[in-house]
PDB file of N, CA, C and O in Angstrom:
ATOM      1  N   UNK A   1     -30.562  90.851  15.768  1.00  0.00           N
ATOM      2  CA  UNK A   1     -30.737  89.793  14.796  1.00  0.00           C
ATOM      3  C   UNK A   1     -29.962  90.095  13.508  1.00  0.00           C
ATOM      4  O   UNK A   1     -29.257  89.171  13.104  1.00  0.00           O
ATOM      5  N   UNK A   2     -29.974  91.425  12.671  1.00  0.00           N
ATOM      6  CA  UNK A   2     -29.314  91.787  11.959  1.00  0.00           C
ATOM      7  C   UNK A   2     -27.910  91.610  11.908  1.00  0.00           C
ATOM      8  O   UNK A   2     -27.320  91.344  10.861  1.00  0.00           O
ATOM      9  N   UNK A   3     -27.317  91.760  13.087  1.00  0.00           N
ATOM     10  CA  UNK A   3     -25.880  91.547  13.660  1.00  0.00           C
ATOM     11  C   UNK A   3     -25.478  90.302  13.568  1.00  0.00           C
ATOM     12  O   UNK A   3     -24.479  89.864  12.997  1.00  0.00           O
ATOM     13  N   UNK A   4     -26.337  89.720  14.182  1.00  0.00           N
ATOM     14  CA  UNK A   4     -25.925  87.881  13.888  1.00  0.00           C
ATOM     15  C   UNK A   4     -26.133  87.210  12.731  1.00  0.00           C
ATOM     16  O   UNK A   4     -25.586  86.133  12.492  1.00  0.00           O
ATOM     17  N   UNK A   5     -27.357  88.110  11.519  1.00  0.00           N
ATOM     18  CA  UNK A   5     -27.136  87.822  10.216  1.00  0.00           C
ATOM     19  C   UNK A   5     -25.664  87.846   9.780  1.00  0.00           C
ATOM     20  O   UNK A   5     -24.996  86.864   9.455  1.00  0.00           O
ATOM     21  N   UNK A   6     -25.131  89.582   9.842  1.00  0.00           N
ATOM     22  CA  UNK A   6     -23.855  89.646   9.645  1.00  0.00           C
ATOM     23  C   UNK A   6     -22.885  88.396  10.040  1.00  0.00           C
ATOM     24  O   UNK A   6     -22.066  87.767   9.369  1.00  0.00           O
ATOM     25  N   UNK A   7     -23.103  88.340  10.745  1.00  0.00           N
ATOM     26  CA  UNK A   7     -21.671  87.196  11.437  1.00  0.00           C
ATOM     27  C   UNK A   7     -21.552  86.391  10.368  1.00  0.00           C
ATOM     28  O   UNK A   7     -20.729  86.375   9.453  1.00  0.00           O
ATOM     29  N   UNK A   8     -22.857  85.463  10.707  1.00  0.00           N
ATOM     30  CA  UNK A   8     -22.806  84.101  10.036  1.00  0.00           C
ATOM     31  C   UNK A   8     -22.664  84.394   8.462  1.00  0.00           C
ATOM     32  O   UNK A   8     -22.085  83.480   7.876  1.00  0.00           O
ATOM     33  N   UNK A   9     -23.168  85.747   7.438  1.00  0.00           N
ATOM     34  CA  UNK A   9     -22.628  85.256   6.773  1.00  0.00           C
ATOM     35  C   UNK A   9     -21.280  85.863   5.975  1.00  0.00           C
ATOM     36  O   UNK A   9     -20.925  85.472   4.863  1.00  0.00           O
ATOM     37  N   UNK A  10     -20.548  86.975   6.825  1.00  0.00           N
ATOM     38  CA  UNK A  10     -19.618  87.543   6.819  1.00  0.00           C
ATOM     39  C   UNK A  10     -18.914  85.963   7.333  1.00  0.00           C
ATOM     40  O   UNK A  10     -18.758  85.355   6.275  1.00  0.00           O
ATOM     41  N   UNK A  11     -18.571  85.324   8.162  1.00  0.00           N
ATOM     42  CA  UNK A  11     -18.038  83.976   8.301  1.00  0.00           C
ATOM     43  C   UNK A  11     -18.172  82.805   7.068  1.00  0.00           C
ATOM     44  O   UNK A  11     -17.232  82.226   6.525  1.00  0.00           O
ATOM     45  N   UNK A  12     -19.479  82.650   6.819  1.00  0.00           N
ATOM     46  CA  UNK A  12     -19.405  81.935   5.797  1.00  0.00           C
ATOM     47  C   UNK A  12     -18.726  82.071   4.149  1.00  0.00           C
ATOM     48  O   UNK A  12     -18.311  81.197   3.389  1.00  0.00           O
ATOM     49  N   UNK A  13     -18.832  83.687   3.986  1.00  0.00           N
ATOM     50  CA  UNK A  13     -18.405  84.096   2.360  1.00  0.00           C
ATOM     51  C   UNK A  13     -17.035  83.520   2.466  1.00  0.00           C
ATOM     52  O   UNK A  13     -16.536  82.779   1.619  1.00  0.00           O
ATOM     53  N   UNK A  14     -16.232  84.076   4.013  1.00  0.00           N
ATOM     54  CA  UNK A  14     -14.887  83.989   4.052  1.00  0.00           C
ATOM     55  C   UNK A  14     -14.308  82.968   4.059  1.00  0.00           C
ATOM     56  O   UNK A  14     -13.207  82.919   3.511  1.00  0.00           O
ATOM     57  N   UNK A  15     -14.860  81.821   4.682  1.00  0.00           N
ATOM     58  CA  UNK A  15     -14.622  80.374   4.444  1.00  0.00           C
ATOM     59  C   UNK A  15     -14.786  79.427   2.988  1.00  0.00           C
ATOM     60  O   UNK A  15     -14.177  78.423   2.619  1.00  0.00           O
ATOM     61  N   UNK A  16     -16.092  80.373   2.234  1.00  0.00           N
ATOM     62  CA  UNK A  16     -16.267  79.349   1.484  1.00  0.00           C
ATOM     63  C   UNK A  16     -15.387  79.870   0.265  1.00  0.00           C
ATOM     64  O   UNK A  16     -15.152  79.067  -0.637  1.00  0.00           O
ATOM     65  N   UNK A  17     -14.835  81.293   0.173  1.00  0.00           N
ATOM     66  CA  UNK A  17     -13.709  82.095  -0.305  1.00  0.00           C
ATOM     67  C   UNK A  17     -12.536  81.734   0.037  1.00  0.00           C
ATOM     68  O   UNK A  17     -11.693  81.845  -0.853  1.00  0.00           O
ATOM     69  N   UNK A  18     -12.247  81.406   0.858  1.00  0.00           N
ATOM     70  CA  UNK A  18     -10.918  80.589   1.321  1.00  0.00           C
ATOM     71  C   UNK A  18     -10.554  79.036   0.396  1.00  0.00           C
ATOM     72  O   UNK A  18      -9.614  78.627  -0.286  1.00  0.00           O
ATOM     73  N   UNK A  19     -11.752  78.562   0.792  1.00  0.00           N
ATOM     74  CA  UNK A  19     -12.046  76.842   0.212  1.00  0.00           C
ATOM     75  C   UNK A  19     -11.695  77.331  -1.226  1.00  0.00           C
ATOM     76  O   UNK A  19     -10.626  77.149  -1.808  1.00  0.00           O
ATOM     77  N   UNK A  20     -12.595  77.867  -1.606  1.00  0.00           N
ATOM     78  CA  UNK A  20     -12.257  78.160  -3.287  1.00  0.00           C
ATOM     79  C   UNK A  20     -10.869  78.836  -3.829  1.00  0.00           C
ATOM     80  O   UNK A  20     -10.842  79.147  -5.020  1.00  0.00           O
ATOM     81  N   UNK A  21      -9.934  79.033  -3.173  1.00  0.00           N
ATOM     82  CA  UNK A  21      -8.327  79.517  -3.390  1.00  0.00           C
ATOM     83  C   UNK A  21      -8.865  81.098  -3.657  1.00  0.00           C
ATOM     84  O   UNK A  21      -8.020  81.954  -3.921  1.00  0.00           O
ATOM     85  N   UNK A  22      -9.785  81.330  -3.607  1.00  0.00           N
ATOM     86  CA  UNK A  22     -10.007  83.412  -3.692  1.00  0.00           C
ATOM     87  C   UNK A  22      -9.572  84.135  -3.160  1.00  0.00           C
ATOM     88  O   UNK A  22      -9.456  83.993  -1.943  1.00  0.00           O
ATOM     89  N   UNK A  23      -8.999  85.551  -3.962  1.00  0.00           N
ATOM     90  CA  UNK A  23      -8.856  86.413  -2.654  1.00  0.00           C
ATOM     91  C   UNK A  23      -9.864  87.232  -2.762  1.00  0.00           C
ATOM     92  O   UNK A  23     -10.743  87.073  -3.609  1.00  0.00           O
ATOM     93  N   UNK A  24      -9.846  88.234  -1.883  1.00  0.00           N
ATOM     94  CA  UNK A  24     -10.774  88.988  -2.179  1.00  0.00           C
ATOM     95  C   UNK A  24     -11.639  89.917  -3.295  1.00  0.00           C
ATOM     96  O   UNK A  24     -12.813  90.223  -3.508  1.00  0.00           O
ATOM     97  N   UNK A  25      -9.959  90.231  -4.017  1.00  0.00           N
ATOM     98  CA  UNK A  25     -10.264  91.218  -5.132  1.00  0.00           C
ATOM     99  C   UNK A  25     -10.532  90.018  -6.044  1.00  0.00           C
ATOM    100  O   UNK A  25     -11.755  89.884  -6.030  1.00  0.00           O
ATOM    101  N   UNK A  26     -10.065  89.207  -6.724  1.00  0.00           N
ATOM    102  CA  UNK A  26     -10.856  87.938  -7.190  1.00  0.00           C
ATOM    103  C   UNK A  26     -12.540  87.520  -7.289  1.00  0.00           C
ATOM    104  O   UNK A  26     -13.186  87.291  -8.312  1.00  0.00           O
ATOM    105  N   UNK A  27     -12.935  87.507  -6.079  1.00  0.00           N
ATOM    106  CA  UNK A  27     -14.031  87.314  -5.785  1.00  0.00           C
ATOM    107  C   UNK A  27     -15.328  88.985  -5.867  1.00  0.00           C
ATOM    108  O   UNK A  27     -16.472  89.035  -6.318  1.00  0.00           O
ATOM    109  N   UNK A  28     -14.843  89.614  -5.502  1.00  0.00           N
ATOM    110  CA  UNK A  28     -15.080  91.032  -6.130  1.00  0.00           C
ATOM    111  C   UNK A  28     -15.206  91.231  -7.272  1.00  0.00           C
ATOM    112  O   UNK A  28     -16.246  91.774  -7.645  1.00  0.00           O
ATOM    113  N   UNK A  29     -14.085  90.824  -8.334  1.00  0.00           N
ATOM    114  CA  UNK A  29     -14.456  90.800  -9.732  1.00  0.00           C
ATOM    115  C   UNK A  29     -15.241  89.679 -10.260  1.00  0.00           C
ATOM    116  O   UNK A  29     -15.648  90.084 -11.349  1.00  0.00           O
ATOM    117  N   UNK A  30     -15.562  88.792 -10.120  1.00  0.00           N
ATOM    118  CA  UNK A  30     -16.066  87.711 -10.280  1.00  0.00           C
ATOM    119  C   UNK A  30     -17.370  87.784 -10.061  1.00  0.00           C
ATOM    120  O   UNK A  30     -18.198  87.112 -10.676  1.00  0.00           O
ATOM    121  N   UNK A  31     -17.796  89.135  -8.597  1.00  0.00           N
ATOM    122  CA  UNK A  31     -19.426  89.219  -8.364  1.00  0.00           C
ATOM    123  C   UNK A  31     -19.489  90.555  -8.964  1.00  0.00           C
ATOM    124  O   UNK A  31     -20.593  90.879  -8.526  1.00  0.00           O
ATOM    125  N   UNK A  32     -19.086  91.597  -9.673  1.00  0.00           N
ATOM    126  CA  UNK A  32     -19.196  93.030 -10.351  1.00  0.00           C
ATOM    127  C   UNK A  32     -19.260  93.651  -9.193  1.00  0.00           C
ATOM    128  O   UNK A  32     -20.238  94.396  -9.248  1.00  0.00           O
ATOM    129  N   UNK A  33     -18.469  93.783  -7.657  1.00  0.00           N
ATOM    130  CA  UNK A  33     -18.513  94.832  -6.789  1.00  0.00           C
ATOM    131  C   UNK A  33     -16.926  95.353  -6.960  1.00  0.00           C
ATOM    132  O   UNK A  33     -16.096  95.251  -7.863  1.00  0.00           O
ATOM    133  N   UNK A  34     -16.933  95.886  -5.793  1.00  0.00           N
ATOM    134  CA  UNK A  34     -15.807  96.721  -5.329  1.00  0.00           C
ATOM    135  C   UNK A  34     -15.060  95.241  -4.304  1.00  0.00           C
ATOM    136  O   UNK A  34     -15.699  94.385  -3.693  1.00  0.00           O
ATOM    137  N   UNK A  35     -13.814  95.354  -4.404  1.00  0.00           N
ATOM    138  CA  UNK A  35     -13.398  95.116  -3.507  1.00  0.00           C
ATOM    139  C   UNK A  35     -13.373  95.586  -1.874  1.00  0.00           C
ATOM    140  O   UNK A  35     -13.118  94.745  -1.012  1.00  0.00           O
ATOM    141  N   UNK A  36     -13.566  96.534  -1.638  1.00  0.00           N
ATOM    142  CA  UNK A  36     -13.909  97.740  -0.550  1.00  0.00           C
ATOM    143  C   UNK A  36     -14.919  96.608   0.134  1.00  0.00           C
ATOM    144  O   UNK A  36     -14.806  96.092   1.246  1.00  0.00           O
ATOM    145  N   UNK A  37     -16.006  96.369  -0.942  1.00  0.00           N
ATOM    146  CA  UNK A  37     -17.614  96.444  -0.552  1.00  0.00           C
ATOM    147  C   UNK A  37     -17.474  94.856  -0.260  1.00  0.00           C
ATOM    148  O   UNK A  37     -18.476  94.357   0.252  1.00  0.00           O
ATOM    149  N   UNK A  38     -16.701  94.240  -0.435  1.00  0.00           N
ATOM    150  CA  UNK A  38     -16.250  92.964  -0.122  1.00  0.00           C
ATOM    151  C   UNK A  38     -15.665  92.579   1.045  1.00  0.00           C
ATOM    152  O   UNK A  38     -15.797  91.516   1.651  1.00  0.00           O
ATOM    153  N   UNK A  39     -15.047  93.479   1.292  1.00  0.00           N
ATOM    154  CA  UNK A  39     -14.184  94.137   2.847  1.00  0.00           C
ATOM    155  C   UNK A  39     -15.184  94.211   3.851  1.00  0.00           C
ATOM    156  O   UNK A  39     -15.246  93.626   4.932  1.00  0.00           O
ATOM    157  N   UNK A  40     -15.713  94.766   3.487  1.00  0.00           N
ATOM    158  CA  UNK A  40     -16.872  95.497   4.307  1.00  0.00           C
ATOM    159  C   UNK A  40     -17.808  94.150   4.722  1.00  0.00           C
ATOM    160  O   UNK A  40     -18.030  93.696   5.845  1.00  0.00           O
ATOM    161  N   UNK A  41     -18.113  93.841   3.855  1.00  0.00           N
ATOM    162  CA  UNK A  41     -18.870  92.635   4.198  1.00  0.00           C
ATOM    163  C   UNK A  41     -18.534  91.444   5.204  1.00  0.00           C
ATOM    164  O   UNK A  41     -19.224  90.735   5.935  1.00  0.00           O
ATOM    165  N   UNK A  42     -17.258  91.530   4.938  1.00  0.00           N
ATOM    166  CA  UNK A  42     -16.629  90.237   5.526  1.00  0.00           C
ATOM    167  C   UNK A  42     -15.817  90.792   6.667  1.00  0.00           C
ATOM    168  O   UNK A  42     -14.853  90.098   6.988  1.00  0.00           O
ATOM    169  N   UNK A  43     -15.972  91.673   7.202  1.00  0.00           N
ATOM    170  CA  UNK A  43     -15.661  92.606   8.511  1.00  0.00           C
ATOM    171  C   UNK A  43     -16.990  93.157   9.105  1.00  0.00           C
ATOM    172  O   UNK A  43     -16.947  93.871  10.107  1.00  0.00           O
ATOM    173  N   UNK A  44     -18.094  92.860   8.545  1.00  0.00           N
ATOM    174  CA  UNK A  44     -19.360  93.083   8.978  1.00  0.00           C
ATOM    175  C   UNK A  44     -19.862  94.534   9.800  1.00  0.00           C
ATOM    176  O   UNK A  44     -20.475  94.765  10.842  1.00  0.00           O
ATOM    177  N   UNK A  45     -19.203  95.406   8.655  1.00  0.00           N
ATOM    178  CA  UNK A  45     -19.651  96.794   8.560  1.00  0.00           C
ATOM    179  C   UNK A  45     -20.974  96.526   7.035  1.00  0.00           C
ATOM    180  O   UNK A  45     -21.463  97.587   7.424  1.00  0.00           O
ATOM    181  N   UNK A  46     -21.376  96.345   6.490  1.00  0.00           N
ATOM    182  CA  UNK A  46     -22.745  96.181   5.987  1.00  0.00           C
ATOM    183  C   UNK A  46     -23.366  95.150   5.615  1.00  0.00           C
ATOM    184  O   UNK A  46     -22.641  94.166   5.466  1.00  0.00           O
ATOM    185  N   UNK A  47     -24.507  95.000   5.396  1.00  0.00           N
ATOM    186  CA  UNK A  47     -25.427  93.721   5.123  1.00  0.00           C
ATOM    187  C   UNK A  47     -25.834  94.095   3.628  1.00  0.00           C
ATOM    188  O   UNK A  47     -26.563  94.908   3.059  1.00  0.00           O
ATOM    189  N   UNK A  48     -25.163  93.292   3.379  1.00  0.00           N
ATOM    190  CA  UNK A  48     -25.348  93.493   1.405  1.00  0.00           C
ATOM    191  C   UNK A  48     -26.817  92.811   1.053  1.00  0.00           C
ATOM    192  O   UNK A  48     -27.381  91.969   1.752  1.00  0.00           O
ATOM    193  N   UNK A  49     -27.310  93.369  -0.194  1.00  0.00           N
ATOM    194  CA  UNK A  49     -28.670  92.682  -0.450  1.00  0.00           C
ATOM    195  C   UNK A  49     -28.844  91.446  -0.741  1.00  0.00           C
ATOM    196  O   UNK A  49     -27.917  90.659  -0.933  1.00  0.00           O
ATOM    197  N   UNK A  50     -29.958  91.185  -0.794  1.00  0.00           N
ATOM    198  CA  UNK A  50     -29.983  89.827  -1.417  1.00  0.00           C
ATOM    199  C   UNK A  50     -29.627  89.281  -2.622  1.00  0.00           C
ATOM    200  O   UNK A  50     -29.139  88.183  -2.890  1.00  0.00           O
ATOM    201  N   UNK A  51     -30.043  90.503  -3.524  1.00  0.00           N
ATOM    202  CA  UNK A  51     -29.243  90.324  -5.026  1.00  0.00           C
ATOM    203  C   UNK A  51     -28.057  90.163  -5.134  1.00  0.00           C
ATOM    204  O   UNK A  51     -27.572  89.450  -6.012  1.00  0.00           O
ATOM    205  N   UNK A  52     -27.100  91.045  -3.919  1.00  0.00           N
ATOM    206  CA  UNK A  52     -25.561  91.016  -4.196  1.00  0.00           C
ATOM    207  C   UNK A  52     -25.381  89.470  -3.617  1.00  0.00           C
ATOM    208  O   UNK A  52     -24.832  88.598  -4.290  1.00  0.00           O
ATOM    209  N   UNK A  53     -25.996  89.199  -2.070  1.00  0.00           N
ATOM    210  CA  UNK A  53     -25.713  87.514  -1.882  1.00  0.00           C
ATOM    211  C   UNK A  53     -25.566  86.570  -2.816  1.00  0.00           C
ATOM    212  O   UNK A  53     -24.722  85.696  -3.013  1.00  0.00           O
ATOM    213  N   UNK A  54     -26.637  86.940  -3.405  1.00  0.00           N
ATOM    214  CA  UNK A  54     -27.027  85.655  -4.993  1.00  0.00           C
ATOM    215  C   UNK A  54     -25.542  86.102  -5.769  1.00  0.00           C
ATOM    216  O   UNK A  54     -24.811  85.115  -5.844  1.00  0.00           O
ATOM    217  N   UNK A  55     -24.984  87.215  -6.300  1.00  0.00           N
ATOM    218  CA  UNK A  55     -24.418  86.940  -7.031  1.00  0.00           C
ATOM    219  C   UNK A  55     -22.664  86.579  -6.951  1.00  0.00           C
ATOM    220  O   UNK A  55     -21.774  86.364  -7.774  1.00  0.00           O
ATOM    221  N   UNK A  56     -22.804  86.674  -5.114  1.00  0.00           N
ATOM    222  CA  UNK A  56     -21.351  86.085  -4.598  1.00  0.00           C
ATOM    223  C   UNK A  56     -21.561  84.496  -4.828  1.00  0.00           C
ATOM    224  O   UNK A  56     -20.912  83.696  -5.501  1.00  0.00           O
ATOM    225  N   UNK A  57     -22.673  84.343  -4.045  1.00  0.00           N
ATOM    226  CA  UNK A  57     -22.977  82.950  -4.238  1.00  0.00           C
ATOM    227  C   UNK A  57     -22.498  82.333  -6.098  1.00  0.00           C
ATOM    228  O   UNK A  57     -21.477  81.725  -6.418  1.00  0.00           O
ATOM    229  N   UNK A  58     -23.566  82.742  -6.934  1.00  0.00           N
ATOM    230  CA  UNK A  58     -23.330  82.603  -7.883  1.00  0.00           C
ATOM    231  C   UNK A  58     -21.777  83.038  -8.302  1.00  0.00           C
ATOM    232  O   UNK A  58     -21.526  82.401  -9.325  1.00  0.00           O
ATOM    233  N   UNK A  59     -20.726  83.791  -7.968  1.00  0.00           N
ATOM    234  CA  UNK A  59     -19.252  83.701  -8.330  1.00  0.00           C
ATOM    235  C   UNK A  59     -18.822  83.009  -7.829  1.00  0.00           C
ATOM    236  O   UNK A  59     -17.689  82.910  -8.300  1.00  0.00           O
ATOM    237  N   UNK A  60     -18.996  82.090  -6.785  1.00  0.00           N
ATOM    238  CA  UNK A  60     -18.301  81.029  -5.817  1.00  0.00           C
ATOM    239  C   UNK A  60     -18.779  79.726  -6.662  1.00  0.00           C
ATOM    240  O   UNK A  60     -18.006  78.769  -6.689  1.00  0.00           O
ATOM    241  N   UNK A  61     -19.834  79.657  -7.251  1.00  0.00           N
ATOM    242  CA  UNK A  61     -20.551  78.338  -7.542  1.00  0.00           C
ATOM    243  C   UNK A  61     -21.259  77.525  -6.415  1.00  0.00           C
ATOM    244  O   UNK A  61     -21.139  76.310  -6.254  1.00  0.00           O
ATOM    245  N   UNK A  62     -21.839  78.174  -5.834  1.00  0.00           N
ATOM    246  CA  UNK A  62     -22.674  77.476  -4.058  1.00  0.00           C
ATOM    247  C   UNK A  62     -24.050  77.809  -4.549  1.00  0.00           C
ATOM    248  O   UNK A  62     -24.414  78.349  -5.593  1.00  0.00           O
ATOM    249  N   UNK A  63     -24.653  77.393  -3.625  1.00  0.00           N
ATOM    250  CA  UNK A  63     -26.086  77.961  -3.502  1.00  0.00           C
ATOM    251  C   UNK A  63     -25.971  79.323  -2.304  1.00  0.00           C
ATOM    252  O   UNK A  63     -24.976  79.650  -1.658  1.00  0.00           O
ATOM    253  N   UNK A  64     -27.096  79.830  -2.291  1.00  0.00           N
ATOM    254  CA  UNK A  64     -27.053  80.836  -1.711  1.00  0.00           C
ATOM    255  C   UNK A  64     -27.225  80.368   0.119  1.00  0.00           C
ATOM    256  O   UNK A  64     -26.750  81.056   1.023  1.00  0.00           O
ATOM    257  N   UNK A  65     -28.059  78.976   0.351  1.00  0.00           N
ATOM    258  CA  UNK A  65     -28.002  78.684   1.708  1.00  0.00           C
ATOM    259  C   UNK A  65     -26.594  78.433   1.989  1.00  0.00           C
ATOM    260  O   UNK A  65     -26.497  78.807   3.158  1.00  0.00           O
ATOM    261  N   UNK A  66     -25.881  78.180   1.761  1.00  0.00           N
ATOM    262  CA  UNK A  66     -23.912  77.875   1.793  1.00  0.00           C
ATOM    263  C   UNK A  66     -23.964  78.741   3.137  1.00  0.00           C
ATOM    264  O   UNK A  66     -23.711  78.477   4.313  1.00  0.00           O
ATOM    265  N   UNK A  67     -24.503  80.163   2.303  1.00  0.00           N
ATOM    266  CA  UNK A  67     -23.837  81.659   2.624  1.00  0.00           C
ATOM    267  C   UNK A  67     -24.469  82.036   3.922  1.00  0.00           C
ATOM    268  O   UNK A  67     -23.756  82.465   4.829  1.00  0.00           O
ATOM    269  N   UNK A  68     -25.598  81.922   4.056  1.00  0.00           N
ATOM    270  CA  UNK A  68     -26.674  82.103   5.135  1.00  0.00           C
ATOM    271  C   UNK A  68     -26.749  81.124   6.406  1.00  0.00           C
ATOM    272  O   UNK A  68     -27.196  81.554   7.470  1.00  0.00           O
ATOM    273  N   UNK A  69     -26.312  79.821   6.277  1.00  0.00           N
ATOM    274  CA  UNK A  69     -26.804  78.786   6.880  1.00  0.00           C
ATOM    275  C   UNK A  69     -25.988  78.888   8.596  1.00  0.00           C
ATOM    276  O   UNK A  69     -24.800  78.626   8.781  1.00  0.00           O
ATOM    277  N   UNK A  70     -26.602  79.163   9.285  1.00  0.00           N
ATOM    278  CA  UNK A  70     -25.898  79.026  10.424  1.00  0.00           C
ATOM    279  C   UNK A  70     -25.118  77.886  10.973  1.00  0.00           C
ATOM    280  O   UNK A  70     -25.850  76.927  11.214  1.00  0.00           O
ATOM    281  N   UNK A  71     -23.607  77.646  11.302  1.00  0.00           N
ATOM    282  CA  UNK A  71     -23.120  76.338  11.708  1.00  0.00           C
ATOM    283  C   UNK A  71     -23.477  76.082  12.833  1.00  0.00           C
ATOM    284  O   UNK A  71     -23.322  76.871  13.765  1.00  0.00           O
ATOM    285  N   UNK A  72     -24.106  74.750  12.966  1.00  0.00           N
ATOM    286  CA  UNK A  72     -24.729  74.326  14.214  1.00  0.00           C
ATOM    287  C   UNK A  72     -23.354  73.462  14.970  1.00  0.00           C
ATOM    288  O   UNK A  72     -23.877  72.750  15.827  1.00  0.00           O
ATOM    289  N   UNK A  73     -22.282  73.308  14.987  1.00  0.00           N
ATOM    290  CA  UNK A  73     -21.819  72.178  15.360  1.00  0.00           C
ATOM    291  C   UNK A  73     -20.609  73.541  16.164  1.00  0.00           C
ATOM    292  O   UNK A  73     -19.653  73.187  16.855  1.00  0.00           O
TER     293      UNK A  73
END
């Protein structure tokens, strides 16, 4: 289950990071991480907390379901 957390929202940051013209290190500075730890995420080597979710979310301007929401289609 953890794993498929990863996916969906290692898939979603990257899309909704894409949509927004970001790159990575961009979006890294924008949430106070590492770029690395941004990497990581979106290659789904770790499951960042919830605080860090909120505050990608919050550097993107989304809500935090954006990030989480599984695509049904």
């Amino acid at each position: 289950m953890e794993q498929e957390f990863r996916k969906i929202l290692a898939h979603n940051i990257k899309v909704e990071r894409t949509k927004k013209g970001l790159t990575q290190e961009k979006l890294a500075e924008l949430a106070l991480v590492s770029t690395k730890h941004i990497t990581k995420i979106e290659t789904c080597r770790v499951t960042p907390s919830i605080f860090l979710i909120y505050k990608i979310a919050q550097a993107m301007n989304i809500s935090i379901d954006v990030l989480v929401k599984k695509d049904e289609t």
